[in-house]
C-alpha positions in Angstrom: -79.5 15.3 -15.8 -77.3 18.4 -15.8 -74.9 19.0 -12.8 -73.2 22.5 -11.7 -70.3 22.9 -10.1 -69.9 25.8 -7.4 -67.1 27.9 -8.1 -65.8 28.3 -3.9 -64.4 31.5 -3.2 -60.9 31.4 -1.7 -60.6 32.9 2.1 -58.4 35.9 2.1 -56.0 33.2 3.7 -56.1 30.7 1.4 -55.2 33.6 -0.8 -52.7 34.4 1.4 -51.4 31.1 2.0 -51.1 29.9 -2.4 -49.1 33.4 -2.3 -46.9 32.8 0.3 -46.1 29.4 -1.4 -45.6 30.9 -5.0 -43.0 33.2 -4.1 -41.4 30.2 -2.0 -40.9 28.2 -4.9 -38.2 30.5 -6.7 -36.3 29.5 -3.5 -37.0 25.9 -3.3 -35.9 26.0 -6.8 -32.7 27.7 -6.2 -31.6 25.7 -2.9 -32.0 22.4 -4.9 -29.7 23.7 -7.7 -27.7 25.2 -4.5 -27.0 21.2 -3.3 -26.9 19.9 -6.4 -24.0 22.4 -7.6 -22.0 21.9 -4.2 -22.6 18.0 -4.8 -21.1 18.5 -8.3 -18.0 20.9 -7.8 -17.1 18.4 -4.4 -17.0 15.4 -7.3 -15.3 17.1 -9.9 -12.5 18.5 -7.0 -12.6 14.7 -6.0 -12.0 13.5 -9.9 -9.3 16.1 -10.3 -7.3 15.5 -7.1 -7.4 11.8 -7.4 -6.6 11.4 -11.1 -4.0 14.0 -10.3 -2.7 12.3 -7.3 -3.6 8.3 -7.9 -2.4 5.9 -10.5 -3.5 2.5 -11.3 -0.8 -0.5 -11.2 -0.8 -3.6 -11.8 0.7 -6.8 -9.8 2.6 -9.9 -11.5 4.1 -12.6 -9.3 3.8 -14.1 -5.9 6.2 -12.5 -4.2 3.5 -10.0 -2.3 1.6 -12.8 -1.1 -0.8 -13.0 1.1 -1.0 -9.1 0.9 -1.4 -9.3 -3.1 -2.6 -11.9 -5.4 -3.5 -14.6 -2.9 -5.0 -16.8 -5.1 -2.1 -17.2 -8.4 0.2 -20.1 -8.6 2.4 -18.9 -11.4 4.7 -16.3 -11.7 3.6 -14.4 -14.4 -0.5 -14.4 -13.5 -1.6 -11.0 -12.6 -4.6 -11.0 -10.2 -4.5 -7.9 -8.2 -4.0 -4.2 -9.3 -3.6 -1.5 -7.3 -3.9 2.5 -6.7 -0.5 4.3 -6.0 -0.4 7.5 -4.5 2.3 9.1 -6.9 2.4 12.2 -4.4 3.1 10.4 -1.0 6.3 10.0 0.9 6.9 6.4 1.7 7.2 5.4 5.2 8.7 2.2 6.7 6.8 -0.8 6.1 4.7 1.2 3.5 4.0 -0.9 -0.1 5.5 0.7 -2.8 6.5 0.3 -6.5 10.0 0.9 -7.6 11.3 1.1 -11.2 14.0 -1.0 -11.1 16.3 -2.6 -14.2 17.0 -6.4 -15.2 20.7 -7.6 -15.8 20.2 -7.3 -19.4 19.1 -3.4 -18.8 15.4 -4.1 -19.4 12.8 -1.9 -17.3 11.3 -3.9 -14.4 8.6 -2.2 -11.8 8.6 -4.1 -8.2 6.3 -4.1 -5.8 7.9 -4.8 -2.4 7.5 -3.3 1.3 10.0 -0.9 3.1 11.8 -2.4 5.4 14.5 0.0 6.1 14.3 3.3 5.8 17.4 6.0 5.5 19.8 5.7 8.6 17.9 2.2 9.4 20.0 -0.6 11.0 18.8 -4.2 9.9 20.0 -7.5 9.8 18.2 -11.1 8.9 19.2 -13.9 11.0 17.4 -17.0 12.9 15.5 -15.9 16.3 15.1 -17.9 19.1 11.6 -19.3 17.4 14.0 -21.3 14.7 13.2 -18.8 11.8 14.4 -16.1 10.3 13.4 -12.8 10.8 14.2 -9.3 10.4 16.1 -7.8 13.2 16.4 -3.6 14.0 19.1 -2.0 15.7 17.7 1.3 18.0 21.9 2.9 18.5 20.4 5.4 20.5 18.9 3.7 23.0 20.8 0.5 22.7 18.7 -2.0 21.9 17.6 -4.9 19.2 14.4 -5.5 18.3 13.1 -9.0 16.6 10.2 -7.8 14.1 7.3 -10.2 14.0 6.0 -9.3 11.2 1.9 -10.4 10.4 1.7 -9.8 6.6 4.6 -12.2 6.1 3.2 -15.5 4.0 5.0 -17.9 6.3 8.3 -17.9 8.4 8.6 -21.7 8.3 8.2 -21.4 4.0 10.7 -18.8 4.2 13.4 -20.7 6.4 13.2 -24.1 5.5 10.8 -24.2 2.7 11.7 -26.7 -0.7 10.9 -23.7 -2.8 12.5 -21.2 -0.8 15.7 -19.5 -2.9 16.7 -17.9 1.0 16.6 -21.6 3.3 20.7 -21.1 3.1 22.7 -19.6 6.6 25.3 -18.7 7.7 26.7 -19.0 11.0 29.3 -16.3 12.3 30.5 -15.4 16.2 27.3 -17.5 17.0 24.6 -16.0 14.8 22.8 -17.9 12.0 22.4 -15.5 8.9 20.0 -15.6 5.9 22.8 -16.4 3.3 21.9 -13.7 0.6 21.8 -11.3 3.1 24.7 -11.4 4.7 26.8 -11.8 1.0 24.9 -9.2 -0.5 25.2 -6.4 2.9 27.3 -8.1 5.6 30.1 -9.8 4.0 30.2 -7.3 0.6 33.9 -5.2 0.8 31.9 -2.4 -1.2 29.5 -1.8 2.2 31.7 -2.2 4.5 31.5 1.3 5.9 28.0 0.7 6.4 28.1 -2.4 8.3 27.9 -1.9 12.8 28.7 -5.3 14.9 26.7 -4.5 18.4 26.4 -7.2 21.2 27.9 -9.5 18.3 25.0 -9.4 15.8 26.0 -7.6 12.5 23.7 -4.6 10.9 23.9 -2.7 7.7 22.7 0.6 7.9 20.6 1.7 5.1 22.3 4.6 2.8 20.9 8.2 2.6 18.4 8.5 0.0 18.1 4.5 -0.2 15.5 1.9 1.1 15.9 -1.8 2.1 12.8 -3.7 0.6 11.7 -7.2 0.7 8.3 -9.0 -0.4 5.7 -10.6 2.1 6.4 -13.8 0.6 10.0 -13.8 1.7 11.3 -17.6 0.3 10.0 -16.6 -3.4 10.9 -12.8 -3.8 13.6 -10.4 -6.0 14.2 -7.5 -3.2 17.4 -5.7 -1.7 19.1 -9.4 -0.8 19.5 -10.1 -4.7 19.0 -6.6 -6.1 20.4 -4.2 -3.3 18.7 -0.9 -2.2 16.5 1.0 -3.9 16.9 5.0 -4.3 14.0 7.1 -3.1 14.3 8.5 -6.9 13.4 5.3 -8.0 9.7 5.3 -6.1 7.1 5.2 -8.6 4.3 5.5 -5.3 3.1 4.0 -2.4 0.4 1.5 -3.0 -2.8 3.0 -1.0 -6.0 0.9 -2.1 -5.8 -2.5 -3.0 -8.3 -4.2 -6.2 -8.5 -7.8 -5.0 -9.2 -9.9 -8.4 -9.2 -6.9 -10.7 -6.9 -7.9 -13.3 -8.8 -11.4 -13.2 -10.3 -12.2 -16.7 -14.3 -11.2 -16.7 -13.9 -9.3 -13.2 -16.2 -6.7 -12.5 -13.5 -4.0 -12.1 -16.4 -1.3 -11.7 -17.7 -2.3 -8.7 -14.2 -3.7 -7.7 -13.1 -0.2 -7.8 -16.0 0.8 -6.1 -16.0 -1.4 -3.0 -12.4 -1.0 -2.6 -12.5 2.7 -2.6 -16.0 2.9 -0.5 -13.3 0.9 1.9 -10.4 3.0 2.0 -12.3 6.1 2.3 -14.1 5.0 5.2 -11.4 3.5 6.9 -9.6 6.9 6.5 -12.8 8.3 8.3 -12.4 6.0 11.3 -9.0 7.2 11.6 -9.9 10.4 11.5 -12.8 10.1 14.5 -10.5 7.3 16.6 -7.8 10.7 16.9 
């Protein structure tokens, strides 16, 4: 059995039409490389900007908690690590690192929160609640504010906690103090010229050029009451995007790093829309 196939003549639009397409395609092919090479330069400007402007730390110790390493027991564990933000100018209550040194002149890095910035008037002392708390002196408008503070681990830990190396007051003109405080800022004859008494409450005022820091978990940290201020020279960064787990044995820090920055970038969106 033979079979023939008919050969159909193309219309003068079909002929029309599979030209039309051909000398589309050069342009189909150029708009794809078009995206592909916008897609590209925006992820290599990415790359470049946050290597340049973002490095990778990580956390040791409890003091931090419940912001960082939630989970440790000991000391010395390291759980979380973090990206700094080398570039960024630290605000108050910010998270930052600070090269610090040991009595023995060893290098230390500490990651604490600012309190107090330059020109800043703080105390510590027992509120009304029982506990202590950071208080802020506004001179200019006359006024003391009580911080209630959320990412503190616990108030009750802090003031009357077994563990706690700050349970110790002190009582003067009426006012109960956190001990180290008031030794290390109040009471110290070398800071006496930055010390204000208003309505009876003592305040230091926080040196130009220095911070006043102290960790979330406030009965189990090294900040300002054993160590002093902390220059702004001495700012390693400000801690920007938190890697729950990542310095956990076995943890997946790819897609840590990925979640976490999927987070932060998407939160920064958020703010930008919510203005």
């Amino acid at each position: 059995m033979n079979f023939k196939f008919r050969q159909t003549k193309k219309t003068a639009k079909q002929e029309e039409y599979i030209d039309r397409q051909v000398k589309k395609f050069p342009k189909i092919v150029f708009y794809i490389f078009l995206v592909y090479f916008v897609l590209f330069a925006v992820y290599i400007s990415w790359y470049i900007y946050f290597r340049n402007t973002y490095e990778l730390s990580e956390v040791d110790g409890t003091s931090m908690q419940n912001t960082l390493n939630p989970d440790i027991l000991h000391e010395n564990e390291g759980d979380d690590l973090v990206y700094i933000n080398i570039k960024a100018q630290p605000n108050r209550y910010d998270i930052v690192v600070i090269n610090d040194h040991n009595a023995d002149g060893s290098e230390i890095k500490l990651i604490k929160r600012v309190i107090g910035m330059p020109g800043d008037y703080v105390t510590i002392k027992k509120a009304d609640d029982g506990y202590f708390h950071v208080f802020t002196l506004n001179r200019q408008e006359g006024k003391i504010d009580c911080l209630y503070e959320s990412y503190v681990k616990s108030y009750e830990d802090w003031t009357y906690g077994p563990d706690s190396v700050y349970d110790s007051s002190v009582q003067v003109l009426g006012e109960e103090y956190e001990s180290k405080f008031y030794e290390e800022f109040i009471a110290n004859p070398q800071l006496k010229e930055y010390v204000v008494k208003f309505e009876g409450v003592y305040f230091f005022e926080v040196p130009d050029n220095q911070i006043f820091y102290l960790g979330d978990n406030r009965g189990k940290s090294s900040d300002s009451r054993v160590r002093g201020t902390a220059s702004l020279d001495s700012l390693e960064g400000v801690a920007e995007i938190i890697l729950p787990g990542g310095a956990e044995e076995d943890a997946n820090l790819l897609a840590i790093k990925i979640n976490a920055l999927f987070s932060f970038y998407w939160n920064k969106l958020e703010d930008a829309f919510a203005r």
